[in-house]
HTML snippet that shows the backbone in 3Dmol.js (N, CA, C, O; Angstrom):
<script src="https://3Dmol.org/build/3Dmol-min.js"></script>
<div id="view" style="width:600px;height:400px;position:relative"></div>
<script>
const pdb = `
ATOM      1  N   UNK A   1     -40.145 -47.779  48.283  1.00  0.00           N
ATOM      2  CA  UNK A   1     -41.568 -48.040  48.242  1.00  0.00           C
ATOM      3  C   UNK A   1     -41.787 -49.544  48.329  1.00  0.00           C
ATOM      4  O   UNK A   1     -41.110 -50.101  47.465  1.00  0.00           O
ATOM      5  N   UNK A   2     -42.503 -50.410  49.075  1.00  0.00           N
ATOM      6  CA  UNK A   2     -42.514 -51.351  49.535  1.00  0.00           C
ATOM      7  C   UNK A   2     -44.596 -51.690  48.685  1.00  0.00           C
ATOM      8  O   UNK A   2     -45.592 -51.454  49.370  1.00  0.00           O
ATOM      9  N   UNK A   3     -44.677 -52.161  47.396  1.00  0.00           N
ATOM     10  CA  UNK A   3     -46.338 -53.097  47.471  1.00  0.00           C
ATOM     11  C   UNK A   3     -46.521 -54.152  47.868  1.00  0.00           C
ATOM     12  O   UNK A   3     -45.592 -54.770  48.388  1.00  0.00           O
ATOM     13  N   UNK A   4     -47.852 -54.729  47.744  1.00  0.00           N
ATOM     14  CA  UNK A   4     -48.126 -55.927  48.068  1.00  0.00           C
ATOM     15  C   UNK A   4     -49.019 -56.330  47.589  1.00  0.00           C
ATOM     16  O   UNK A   4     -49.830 -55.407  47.648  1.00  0.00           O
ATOM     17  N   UNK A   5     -49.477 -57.161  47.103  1.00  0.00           N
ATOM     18  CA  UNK A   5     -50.713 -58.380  47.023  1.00  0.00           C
ATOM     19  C   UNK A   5     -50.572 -59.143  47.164  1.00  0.00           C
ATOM     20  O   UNK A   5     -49.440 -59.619  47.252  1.00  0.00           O
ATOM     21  N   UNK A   6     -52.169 -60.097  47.342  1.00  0.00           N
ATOM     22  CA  UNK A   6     -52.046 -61.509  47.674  1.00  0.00           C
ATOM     23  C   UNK A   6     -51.671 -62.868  46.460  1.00  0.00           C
ATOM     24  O   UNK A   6     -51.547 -64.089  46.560  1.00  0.00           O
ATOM     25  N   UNK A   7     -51.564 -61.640  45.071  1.00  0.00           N
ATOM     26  CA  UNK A   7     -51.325 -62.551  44.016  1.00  0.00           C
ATOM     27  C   UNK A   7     -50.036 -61.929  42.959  1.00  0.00           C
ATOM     28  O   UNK A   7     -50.226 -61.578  41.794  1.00  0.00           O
ATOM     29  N   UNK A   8     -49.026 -61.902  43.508  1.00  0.00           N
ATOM     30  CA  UNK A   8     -47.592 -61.536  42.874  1.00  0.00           C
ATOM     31  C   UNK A   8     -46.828 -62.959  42.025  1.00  0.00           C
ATOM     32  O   UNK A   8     -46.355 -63.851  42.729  1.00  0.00           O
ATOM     33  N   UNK A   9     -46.785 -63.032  41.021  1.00  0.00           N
ATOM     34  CA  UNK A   9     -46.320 -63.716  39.652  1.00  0.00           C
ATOM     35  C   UNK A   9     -44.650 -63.973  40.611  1.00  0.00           C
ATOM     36  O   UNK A   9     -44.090 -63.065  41.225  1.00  0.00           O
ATOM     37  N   UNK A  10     -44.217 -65.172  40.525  1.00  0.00           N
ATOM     38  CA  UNK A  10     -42.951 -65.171  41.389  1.00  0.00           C
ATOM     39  C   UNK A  10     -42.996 -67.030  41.263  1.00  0.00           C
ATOM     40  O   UNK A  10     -43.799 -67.875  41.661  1.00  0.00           O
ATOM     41  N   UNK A  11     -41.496 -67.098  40.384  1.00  0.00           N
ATOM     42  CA  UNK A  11     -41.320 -68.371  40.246  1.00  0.00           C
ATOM     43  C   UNK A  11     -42.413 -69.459  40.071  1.00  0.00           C
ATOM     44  O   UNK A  11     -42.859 -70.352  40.791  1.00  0.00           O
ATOM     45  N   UNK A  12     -42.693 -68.947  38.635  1.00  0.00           N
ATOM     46  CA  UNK A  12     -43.988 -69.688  38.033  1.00  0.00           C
ATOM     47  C   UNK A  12     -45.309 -69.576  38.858  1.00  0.00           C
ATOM     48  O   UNK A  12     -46.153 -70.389  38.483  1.00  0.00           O
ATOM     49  N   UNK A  13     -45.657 -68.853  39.784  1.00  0.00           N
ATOM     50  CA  UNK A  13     -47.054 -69.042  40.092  1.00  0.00           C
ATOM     51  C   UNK A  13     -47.342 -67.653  41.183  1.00  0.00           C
ATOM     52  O   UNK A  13     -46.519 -67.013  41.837  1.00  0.00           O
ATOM     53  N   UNK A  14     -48.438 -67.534  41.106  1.00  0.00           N
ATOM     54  CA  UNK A  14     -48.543 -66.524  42.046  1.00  0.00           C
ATOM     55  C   UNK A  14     -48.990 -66.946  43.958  1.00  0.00           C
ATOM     56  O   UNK A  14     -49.736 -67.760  44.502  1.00  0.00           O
ATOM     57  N   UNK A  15     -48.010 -65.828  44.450  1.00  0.00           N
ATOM     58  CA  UNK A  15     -48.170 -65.993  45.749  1.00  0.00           C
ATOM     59  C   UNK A  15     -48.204 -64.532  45.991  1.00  0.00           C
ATOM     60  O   UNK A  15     -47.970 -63.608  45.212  1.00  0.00           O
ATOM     61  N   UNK A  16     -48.673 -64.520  47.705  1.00  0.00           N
ATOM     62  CA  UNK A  16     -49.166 -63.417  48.423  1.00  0.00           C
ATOM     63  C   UNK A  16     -47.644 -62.723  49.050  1.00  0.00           C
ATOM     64  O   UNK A  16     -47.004 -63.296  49.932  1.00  0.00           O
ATOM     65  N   UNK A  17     -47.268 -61.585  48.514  1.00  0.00           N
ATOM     66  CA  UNK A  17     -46.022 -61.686  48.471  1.00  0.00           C
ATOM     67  C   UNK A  17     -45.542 -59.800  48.386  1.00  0.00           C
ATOM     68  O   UNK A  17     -46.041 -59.183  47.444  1.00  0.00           O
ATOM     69  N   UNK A  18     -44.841 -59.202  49.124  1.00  0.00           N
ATOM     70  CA  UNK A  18     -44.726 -57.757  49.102  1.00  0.00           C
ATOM     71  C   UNK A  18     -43.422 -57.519  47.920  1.00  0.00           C
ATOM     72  O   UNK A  18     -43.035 -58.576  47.420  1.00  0.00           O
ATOM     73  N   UNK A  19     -42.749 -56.310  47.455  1.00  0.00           N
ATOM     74  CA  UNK A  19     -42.167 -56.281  46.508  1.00  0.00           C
ATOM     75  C   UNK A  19     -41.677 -54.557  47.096  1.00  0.00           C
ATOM     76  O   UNK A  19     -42.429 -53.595  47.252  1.00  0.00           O
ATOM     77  N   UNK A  20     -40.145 -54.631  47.332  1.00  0.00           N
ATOM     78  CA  UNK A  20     -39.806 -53.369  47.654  1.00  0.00           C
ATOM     79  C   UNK A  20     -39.023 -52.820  46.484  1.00  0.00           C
ATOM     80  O   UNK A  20     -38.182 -53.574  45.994  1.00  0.00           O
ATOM     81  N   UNK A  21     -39.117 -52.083  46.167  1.00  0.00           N
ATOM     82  CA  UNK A  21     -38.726 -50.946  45.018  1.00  0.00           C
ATOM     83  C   UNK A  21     -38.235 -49.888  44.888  1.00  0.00           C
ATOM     84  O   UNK A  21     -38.972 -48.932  45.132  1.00  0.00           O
ATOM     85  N   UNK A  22     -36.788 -49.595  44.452  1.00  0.00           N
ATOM     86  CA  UNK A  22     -36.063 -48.583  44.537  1.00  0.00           C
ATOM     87  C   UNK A  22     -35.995 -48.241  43.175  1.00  0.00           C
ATOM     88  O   UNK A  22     -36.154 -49.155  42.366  1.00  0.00           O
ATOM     89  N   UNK A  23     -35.699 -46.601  42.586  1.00  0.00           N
ATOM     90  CA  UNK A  23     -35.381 -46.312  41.025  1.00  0.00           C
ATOM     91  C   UNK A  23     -35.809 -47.264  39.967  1.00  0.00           C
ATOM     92  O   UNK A  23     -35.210 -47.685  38.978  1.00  0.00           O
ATOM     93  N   UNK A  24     -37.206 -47.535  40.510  1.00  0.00           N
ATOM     94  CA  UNK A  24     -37.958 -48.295  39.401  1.00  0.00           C
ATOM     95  C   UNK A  24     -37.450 -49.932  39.197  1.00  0.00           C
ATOM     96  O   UNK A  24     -37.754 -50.642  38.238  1.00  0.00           O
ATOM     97  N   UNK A  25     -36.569 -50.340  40.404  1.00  0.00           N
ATOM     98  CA  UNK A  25     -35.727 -51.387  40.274  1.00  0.00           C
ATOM     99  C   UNK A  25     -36.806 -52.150  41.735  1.00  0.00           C
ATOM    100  O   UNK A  25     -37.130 -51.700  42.834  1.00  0.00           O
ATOM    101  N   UNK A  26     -37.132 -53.697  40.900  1.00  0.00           N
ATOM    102  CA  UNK A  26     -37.361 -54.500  42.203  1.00  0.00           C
ATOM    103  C   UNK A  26     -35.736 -54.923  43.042  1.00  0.00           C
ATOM    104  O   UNK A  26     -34.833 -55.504  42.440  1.00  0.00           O
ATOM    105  N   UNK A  27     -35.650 -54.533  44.358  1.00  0.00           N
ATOM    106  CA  UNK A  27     -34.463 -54.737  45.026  1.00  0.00           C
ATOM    107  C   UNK A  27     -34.732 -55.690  46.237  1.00  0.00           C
ATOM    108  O   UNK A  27     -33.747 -56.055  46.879  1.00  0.00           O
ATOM    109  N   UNK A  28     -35.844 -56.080  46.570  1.00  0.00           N
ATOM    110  CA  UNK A  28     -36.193 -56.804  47.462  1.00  0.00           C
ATOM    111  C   UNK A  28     -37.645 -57.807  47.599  1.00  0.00           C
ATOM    112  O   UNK A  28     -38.595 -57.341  46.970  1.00  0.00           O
ATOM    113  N   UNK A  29     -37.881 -58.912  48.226  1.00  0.00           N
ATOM    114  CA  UNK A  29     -39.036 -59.513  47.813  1.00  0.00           C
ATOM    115  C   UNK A  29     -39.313 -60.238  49.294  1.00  0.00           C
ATOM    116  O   UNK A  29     -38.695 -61.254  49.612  1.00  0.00           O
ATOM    117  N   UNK A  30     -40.464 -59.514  50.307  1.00  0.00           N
ATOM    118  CA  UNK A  30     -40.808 -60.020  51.226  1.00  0.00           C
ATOM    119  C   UNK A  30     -42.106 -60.900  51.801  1.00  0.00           C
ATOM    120  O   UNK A  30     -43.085 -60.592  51.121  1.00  0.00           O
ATOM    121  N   UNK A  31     -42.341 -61.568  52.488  1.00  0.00           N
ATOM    122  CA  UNK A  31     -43.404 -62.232  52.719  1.00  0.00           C
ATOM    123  C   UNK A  31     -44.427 -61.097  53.025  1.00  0.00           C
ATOM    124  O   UNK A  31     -44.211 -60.030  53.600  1.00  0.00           O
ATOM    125  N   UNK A  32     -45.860 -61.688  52.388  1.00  0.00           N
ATOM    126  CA  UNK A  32     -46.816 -60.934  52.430  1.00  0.00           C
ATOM    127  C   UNK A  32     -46.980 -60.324  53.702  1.00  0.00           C
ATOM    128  O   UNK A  32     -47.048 -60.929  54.772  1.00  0.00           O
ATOM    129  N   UNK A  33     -47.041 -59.103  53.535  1.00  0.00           N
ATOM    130  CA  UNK A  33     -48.048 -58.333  55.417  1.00  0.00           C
ATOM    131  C   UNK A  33     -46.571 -58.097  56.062  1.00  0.00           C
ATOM    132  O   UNK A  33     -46.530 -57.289  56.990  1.00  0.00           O
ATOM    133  N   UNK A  34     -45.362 -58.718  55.667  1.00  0.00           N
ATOM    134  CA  UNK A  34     -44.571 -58.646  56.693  1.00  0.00           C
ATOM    135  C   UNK A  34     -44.299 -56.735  57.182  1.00  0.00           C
ATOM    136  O   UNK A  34     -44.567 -56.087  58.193  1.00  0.00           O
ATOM    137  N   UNK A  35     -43.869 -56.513  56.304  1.00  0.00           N
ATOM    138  CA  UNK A  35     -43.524 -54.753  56.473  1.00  0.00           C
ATOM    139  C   UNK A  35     -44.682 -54.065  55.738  1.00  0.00           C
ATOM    140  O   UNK A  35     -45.615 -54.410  55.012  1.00  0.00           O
ATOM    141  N   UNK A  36     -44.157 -52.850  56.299  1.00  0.00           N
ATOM    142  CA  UNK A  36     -45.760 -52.013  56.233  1.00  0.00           C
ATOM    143  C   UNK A  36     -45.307 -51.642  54.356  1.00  0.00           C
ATOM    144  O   UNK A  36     -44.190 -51.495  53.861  1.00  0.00           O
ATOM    145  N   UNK A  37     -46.355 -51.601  53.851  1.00  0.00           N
ATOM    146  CA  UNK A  37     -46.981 -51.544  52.425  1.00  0.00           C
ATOM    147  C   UNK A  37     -47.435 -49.778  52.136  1.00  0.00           C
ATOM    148  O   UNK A  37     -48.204 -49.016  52.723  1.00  0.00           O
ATOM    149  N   UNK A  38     -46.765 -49.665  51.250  1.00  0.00           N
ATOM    150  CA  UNK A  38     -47.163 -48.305  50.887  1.00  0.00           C
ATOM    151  C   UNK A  38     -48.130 -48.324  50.291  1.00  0.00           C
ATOM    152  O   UNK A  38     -48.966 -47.447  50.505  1.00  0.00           O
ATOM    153  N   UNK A  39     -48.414 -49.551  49.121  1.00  0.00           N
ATOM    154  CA  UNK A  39     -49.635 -49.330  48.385  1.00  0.00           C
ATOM    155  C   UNK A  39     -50.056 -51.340  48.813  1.00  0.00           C
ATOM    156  O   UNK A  39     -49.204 -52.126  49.229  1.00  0.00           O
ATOM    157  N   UNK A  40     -51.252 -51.631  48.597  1.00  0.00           N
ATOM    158  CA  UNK A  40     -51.413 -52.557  49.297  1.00  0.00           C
ATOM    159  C   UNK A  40     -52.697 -53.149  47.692  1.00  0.00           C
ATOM    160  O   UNK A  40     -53.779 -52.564  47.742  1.00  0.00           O
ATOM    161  N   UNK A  41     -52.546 -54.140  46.506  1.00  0.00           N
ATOM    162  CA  UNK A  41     -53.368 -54.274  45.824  1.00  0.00           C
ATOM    163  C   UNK A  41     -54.356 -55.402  45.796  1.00  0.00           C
ATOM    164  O   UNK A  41     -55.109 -55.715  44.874  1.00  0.00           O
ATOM    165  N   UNK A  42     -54.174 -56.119  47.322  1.00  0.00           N
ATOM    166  CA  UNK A  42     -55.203 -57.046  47.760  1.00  0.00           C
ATOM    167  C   UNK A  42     -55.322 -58.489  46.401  1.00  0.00           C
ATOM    168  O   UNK A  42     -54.382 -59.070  45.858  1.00  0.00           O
ATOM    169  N   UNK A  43     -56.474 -58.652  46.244  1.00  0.00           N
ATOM    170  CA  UNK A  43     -56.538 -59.531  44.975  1.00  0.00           C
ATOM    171  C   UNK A  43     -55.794 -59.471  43.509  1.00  0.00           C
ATOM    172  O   UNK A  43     -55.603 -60.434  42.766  1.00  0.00           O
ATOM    173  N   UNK A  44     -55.534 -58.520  43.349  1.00  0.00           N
ATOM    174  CA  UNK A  44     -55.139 -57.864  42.184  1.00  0.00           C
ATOM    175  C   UNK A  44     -53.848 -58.585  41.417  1.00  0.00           C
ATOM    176  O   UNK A  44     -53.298 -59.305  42.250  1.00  0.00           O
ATOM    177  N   UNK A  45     -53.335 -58.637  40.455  1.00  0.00           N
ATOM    178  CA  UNK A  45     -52.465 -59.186  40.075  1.00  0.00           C
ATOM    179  C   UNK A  45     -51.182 -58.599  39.947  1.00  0.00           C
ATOM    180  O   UNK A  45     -51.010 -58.087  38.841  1.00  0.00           O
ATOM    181  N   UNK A  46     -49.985 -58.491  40.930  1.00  0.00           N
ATOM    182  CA  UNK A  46     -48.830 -58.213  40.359  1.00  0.00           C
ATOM    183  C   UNK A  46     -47.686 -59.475  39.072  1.00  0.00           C
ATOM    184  O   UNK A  46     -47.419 -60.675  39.122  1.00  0.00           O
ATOM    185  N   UNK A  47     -47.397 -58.558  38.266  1.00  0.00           N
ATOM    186  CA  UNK A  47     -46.819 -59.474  37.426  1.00  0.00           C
ATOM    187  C   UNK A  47     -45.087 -58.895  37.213  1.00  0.00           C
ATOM    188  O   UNK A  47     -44.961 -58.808  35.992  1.00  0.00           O
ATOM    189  N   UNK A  48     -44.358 -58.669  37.576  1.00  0.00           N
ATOM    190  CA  UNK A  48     -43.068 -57.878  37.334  1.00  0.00           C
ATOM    191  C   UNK A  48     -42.745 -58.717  36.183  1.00  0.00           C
ATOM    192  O   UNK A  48     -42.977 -59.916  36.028  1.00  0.00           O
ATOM    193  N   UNK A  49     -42.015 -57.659  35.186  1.00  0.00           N
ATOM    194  CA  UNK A  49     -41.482 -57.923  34.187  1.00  0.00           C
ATOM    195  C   UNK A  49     -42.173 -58.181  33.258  1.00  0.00           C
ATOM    196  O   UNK A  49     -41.618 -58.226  32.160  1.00  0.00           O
ATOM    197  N   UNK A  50     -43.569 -58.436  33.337  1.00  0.00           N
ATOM    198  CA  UNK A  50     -43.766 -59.119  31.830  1.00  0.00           C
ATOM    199  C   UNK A  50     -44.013 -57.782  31.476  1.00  0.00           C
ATOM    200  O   UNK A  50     -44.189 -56.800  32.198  1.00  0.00           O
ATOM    201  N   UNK A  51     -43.998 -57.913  30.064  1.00  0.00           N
ATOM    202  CA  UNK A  51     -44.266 -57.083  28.757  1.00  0.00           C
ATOM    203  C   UNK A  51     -44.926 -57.814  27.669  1.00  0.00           C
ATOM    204  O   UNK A  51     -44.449 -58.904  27.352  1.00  0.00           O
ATOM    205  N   UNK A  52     -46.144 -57.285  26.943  1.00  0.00           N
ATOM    206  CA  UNK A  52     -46.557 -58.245  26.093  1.00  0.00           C
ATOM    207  C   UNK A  52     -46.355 -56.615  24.698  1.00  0.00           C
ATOM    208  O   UNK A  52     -46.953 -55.569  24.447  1.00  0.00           O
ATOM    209  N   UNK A  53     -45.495 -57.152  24.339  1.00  0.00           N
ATOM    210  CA  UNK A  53     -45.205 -56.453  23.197  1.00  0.00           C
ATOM    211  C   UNK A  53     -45.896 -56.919  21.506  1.00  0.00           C
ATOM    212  O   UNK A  53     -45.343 -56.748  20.419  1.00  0.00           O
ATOM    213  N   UNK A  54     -47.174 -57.501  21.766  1.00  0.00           N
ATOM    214  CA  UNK A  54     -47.552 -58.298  20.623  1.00  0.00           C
ATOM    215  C   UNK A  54     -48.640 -56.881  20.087  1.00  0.00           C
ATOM    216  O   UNK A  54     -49.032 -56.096  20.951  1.00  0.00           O
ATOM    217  N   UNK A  55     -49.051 -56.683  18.589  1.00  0.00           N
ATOM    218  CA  UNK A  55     -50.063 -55.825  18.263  1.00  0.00           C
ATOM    219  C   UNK A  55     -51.116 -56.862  17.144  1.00  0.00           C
ATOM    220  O   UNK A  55     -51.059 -58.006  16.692  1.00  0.00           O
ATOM    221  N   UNK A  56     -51.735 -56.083  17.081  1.00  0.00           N
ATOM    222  CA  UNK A  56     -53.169 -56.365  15.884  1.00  0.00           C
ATOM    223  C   UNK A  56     -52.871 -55.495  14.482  1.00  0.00           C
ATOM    224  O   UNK A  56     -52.648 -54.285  14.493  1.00  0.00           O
ATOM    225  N   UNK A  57     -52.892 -56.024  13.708  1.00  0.00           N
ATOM    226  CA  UNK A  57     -52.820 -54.919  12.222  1.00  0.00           C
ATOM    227  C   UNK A  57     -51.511 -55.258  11.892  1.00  0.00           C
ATOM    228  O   UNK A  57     -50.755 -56.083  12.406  1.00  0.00           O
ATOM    229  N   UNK A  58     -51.333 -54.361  10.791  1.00  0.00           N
ATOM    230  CA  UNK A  58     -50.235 -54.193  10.344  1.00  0.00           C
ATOM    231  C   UNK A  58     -49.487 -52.779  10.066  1.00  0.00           C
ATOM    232  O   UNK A  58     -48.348 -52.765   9.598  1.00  0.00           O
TER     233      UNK A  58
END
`;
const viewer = $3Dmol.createViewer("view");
viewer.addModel(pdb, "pdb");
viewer.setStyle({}, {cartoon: {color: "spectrum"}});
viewer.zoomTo();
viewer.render();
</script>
């Protein structure tokens, strides 16, 4: 499965940037538009990896 947006989190900053994906594993990282996009999230923010594991309460 190959996404894309124009705002993918990638070495400190975001760029327009596709992200191919096997078994839930990023395995590849191509220039935006280059190959066809299964899902395509335009403005939207990809961020791989983060996790914000922080809560409220106790």
């Amino acid at each position: 499965m190959i996404i894309q947006s124009k705002r993918v989190w990638i070495a400190n900053g975001f760029i327009p940037a596709q992200l191919e994906i096997n078994d839930g594993k990023i395995t590849r990282i191509y220039d935006y538009d280059s190959q066809k996009a299964d899902e395509d999230y335009g403005e939207l923010r990809i961020v791989p990896g983060f996790i914000d594991v922080h809560s409220h309460g106790a």
